[in-house]
Structure formats: C-alpha cells, structure tokens
C-alpha positions as CSV (number, residue, x, y, z in Angstrom):
1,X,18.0,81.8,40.2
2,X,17.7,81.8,36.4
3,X,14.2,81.0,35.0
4,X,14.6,79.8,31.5
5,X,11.9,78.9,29.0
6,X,12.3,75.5,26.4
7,X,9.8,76.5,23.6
8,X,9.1,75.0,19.6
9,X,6.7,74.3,17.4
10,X,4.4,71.0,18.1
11,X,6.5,67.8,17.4
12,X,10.2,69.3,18.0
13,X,10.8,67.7,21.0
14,X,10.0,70.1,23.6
15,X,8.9,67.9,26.1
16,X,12.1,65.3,25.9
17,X,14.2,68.3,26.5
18,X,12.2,69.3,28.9
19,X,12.4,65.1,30.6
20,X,16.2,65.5,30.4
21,X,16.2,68.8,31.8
22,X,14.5,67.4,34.8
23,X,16.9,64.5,35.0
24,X,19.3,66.6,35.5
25,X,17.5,67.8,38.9
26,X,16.0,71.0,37.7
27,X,12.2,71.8,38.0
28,X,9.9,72.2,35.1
29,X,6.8,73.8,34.7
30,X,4.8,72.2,32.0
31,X,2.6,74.9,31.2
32,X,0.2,72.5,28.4
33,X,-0.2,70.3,31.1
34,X,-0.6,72.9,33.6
35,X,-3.0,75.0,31.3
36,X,-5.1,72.2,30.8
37,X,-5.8,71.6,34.7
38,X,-6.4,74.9,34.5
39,X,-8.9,74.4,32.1
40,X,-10.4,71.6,34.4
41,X,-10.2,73.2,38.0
42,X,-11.4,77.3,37.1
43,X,-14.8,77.7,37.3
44,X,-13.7,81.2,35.5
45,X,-12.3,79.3,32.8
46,X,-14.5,76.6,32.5
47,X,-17.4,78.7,31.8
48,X,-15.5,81.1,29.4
49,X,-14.6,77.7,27.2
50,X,-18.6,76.9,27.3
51,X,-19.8,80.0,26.0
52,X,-17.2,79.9,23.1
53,X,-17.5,76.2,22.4
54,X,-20.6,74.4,23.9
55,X,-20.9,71.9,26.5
56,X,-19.3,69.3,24.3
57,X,-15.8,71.1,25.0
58,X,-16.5,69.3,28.6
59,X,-17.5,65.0,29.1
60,X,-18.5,64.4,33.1
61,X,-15.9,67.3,34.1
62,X,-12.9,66.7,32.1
63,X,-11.5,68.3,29.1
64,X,-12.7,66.9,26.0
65,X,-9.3,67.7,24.3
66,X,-10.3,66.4,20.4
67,X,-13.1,68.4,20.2
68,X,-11.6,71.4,21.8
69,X,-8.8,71.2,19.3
70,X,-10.9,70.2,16.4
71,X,-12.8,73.4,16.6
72,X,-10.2,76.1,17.8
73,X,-7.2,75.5,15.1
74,X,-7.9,76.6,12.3
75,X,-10.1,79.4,14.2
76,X,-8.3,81.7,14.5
77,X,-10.8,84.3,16.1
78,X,-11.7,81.5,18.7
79,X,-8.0,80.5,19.4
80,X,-7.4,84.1,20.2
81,X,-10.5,84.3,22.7
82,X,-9.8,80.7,24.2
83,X,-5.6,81.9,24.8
84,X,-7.0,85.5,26.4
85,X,-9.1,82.6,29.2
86,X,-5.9,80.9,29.3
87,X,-2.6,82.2,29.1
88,X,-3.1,85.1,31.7
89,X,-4.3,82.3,34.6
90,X,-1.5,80.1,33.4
91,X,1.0,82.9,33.8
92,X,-0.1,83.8,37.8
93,X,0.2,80.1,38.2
94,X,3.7,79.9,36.9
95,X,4.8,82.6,38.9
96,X,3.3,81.1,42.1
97,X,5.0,77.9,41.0
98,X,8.1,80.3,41.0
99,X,7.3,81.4,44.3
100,X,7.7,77.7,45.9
101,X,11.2,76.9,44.4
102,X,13.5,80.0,45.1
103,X,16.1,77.9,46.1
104,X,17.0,76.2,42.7
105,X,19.6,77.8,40.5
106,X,17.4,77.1,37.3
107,X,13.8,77.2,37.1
108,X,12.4,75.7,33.6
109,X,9.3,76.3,31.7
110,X,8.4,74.3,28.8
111,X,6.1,75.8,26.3
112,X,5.1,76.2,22.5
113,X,3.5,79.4,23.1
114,X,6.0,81.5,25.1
115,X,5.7,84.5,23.2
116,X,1.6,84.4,22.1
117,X,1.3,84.3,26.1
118,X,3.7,86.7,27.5
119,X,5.6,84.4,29.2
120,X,9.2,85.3,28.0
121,X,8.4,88.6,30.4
122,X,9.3,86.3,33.5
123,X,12.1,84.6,31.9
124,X,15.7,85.4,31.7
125,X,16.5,83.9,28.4
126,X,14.9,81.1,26.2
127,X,16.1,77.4,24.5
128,X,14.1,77.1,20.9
129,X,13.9,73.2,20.0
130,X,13.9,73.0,16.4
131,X,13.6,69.6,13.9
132,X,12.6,69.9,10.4
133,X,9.0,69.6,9.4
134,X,8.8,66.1,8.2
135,X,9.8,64.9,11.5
136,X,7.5,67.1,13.6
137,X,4.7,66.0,11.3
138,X,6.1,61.9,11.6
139,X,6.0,62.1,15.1
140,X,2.8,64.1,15.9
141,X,1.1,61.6,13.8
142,X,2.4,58.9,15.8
143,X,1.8,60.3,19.2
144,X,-1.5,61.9,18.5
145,X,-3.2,59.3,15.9
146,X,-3.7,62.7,14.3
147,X,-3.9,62.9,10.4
148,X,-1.1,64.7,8.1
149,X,-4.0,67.6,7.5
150,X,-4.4,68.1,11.2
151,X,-0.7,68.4,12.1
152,X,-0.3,71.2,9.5
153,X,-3.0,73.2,10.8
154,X,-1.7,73.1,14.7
155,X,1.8,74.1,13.3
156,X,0.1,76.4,10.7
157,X,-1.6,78.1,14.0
158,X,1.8,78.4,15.9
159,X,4.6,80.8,15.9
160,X,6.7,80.6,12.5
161,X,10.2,78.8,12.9
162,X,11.6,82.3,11.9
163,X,10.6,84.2,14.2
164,X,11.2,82.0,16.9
165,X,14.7,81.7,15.7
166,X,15.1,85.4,16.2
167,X,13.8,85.9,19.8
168,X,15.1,82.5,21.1
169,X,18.2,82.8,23.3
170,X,19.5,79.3,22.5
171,X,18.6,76.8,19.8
172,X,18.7,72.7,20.1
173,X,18.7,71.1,17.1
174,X,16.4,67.9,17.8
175,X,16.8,66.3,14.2
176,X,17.9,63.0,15.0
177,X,21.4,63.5,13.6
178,X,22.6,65.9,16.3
179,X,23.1,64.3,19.8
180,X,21.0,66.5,22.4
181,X,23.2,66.1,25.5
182,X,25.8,68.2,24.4
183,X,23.9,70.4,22.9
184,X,22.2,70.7,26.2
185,X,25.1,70.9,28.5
186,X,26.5,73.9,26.4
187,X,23.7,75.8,27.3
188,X,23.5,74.6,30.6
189,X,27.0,76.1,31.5
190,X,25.9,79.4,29.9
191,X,22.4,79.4,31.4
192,X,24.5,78.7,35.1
193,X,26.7,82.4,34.7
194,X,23.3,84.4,34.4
C-alpha cells in the first residue's frame, strides 16, 4: 500500500484531482476538511484557537471560517501558533485514517500544506498540482467571493511554486490547456510499482 500526497497552492485544482482520484476507487483524506472538524470537535483545539483569536473565531459551536482567515493570513506569527494547534492532531488523525484502510493499494491525501505540516513524513511520494497565477486567483475569486487582495495574501502565505516544484514527486499541470486524465493515469501506473 502506497500512501501518496496531492498538494498546490490555493486555486490549482487540488481538490478536482483529488474528486477524480476518488472516482477512480481510491480513498482520500481531505486534510482542510478534516483539519477544520478538528477545529470543531477538540476541546484542546478549540480553546487554543480562543486564546489566540477571541471567541469570534467560534458562532454557536462552529467555525467561523472568514474571520479566522481574515485575521491569520497575513499573520504570520499567528498562522504559525494556529498550524502548531493544528497540523500535529491532523497528522495522528491521518494516520488512524491509515490504520482503517490497509487493504487499498493507494491511500491519498490531499493538502496545500504537506510540507509546513510534516506530512510528506508518512507519504511515499507526492503529486504537485500546478496552474498559473491568474487562474488560481480567477477561480479562488469565484469560489470564495474573496477579493483579488485576499487571494494574494493566502497564496503569499503558502509554500512558493518553487519549492514545491523541487520536493514534489509528480507534477499535474491543471492550466486548462493540458487534459488531466492522462496526466493522471501516468502517474497512477508509476505510483502502482512503489
């Protein structure tokens, strides 16, 4: 059993990769999704997130995601201390998540912070998404309602393209002129022989 990670900046497509990987019949661990439950469900976390960013980070139990993100990026003290709440429960939760699928032949985890959390420790190799900036921005703007000025700060807070480039395993181009299938078969095959 290969466990693989699909990882970008925001807006490259991570999460439609991720969609077609499952198609496919392979599980995926969303880790955003997964680290925002977290976020919900740990008292440990939950209390952390209130002393760094007030009650207002919470509305009758549940995330309030603007204001969380409003105040952290662009932070970049109070990213760090919210990720060192985070990323360490959402690791132990991948690994149990792991733990209840040894059977499958691929196990997939889809994340933009891979690296920033330690998570490439528990994978055997790792699919970059990549898609040029005008398109991440076009598309974050659309799914998020977010303005041009916020969508440069989230990607100005993430990994540079770069470095990604040079610790990724595999790259997908997701520019709308390269069809992903085949790009994703390719690396399926390969990922299938580890």
């Amino acid at each position: 059993m290969a466990q693989v990670g699909i990882t970008g900046g925001i807006g490259v497509g991570k999460s439609l990769i991720a969609l077609m990987v499952e198609a496919l019949g392979y599980p995926v661990y969303y880790a955003d999704s997964e680290a925002k439950r977290l976020m919900v469900e740990s008292p440990y976390i939950k209390e952390g997130v209130v002393t760094l960013l007030g009650h207002d980070a919470y509305i009758n139990g549940a995330l309030n995601r603007p204001y969380v993100a409003k105040t952290v990026f662009g932070n970049d003290s109070l990213l760090q201390k919210i990720n060192a709440l985070v990323h360490p429960a959402v690791k132990a939760d991948f690994g149990d998540w792991i733990a209840q699928r040894r059977n499958a032949p691929l196990l997939f985890l889809e994340s933009a912070l891979i690296y920033e959390a330690q998570l490439q420790t528990a994978l055997d190799a790792v699919i970059r998404i990549t898609a040029p900036l005008p398109i991440r921005i076009s598309r974050v703007m659309q799914r998020d309602s977010s303005s041009e000025n916020e969508v440069l700060i989230r990607v100005a807070a993430q990994q540079k393209e770069e470095e990604l480039a040079q610790k990724a395993d595999f790259t997908i181009r997701n520019d709308s002129q390269a069809a992903l299938i085949p790009q994703l078969e390719i690396i399926l095959e390969q990922l299938k022989k580890l």
